[in-house]
C-alpha positions in Angstrom: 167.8 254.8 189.4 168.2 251.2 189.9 171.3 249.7 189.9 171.9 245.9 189.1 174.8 243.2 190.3 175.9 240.6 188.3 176.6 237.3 189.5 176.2 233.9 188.3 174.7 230.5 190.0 176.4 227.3 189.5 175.2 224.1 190.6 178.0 222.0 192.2 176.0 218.9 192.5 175.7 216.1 189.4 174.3 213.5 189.2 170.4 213.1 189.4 169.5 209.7 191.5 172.2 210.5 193.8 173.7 213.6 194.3 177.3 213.9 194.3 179.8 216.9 194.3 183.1 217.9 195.2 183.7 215.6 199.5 185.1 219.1 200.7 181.7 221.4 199.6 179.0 218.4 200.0 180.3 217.5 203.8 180.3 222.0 204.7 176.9 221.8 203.0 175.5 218.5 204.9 177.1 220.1 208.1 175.5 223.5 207.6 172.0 222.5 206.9 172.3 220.2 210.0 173.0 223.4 211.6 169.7 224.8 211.0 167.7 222.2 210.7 168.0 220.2 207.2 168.2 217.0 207.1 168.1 216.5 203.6 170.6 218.6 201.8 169.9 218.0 198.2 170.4 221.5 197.0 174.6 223.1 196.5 175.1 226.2 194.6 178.4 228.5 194.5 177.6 232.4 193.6 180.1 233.9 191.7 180.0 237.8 191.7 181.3 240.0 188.9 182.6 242.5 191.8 185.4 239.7 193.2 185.5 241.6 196.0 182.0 240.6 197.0 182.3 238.5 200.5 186.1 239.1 200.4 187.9 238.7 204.0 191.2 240.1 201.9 191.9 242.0 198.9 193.0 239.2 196.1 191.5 236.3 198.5 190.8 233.2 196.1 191.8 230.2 198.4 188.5 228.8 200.2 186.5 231.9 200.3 183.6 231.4 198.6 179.4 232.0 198.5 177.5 229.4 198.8 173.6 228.6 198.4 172.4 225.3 200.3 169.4 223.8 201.7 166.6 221.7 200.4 164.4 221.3 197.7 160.8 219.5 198.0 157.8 219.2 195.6 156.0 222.2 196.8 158.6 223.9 199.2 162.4 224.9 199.2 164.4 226.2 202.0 167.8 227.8 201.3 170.2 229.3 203.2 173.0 231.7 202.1 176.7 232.1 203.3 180.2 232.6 202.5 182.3 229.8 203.4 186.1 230.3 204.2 188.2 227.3 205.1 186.0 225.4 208.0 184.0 228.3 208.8 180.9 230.1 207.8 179.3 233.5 207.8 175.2 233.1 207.0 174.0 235.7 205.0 170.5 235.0 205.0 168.0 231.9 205.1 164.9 232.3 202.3 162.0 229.9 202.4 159.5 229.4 199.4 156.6 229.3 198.6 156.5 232.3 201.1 159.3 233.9 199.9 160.4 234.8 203.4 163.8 236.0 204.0 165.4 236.3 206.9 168.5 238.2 206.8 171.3 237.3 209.5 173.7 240.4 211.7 176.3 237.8 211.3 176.7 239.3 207.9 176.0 242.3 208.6 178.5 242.6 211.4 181.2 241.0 209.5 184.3 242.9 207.9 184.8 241.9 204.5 185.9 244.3 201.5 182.5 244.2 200.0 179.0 243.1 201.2 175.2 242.6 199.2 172.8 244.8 200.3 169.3 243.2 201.9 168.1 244.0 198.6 170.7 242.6 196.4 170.1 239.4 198.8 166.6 239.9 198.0 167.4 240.1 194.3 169.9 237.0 194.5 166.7 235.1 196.1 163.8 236.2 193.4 166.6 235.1 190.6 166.9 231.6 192.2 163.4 231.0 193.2 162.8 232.1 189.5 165.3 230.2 187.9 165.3 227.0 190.2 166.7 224.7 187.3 169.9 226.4 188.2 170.5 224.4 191.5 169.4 221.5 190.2 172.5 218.5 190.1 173.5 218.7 186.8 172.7 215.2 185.0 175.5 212.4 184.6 179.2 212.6 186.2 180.9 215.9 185.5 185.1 214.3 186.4 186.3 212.4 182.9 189.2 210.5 182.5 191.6 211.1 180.0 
């Protein structure tokens, strides 16, 4: 029997001739895919999992500890990487590549003690539901802050 994982991808980029998004996320993103070899980062998702202990360091964590999805998106080819952020540092996941649908999972996760990690094949499944669903990382349109 298969068992499924609920989780939920949220784009945290607006704005569609210039990308913008919260200074703290977009400058961890543009530093991470600089990291591995991105230089354009126009693609910021946060997972959200409906386990919260998923890629927990601590039981009731909620300050900077977070899943991310980053890379770069291209007319005919994406790159994106995977990996929870907590304050200024980073554990990657996994790095998936399309069309190819390549993945290439990382022991920094595995070898990392948090409460709760994805399996390779939940990774695999968070992958297939993004490359299928890859409105979902796109900015959303106009300014997302109001005034007032």
């Amino acid at each position: 029997m298969k068992t499924t994982f609920e989780f939920l991808v949220e784009s945290l980029l607006f704005g569609i001739e210039n990308p913008k998004g919260n200074i703290e996320q977009v400058l961890f993103a543009n530093k991470m895919a600089k990291h591995e070899g991105i230089p354009n980062c126009n693609r910021l998702a946060k997972l959200s999992f409906a386990d919260e202990s998923v890629n927990r360091a601590v039981a009731g964590a909620v300050s900077l500890d977070e899943t991310l999805v980053l890379g770069y998106e291209g007319w005919s080819d994406c790159v994106l990487h995977l990996c929870v952020r907590s304050g200024i540092t980073t554990i990657r996941m996994a790095t998936g590549s399309f069309p190819s649908r390549e993945i290439v999972m990382y022991e920094d996760y595995s070898n990392a003690v948090l409460l709760d990690k994805l399996s390779e094949e939940q990774i695999k499944e968070v992958f297939d539901f993004i490359w299928n669903n890859m409105d979902l990382m796109q900015p959303k349109p106009g300014n997302m802050l109001r005034d007032g």
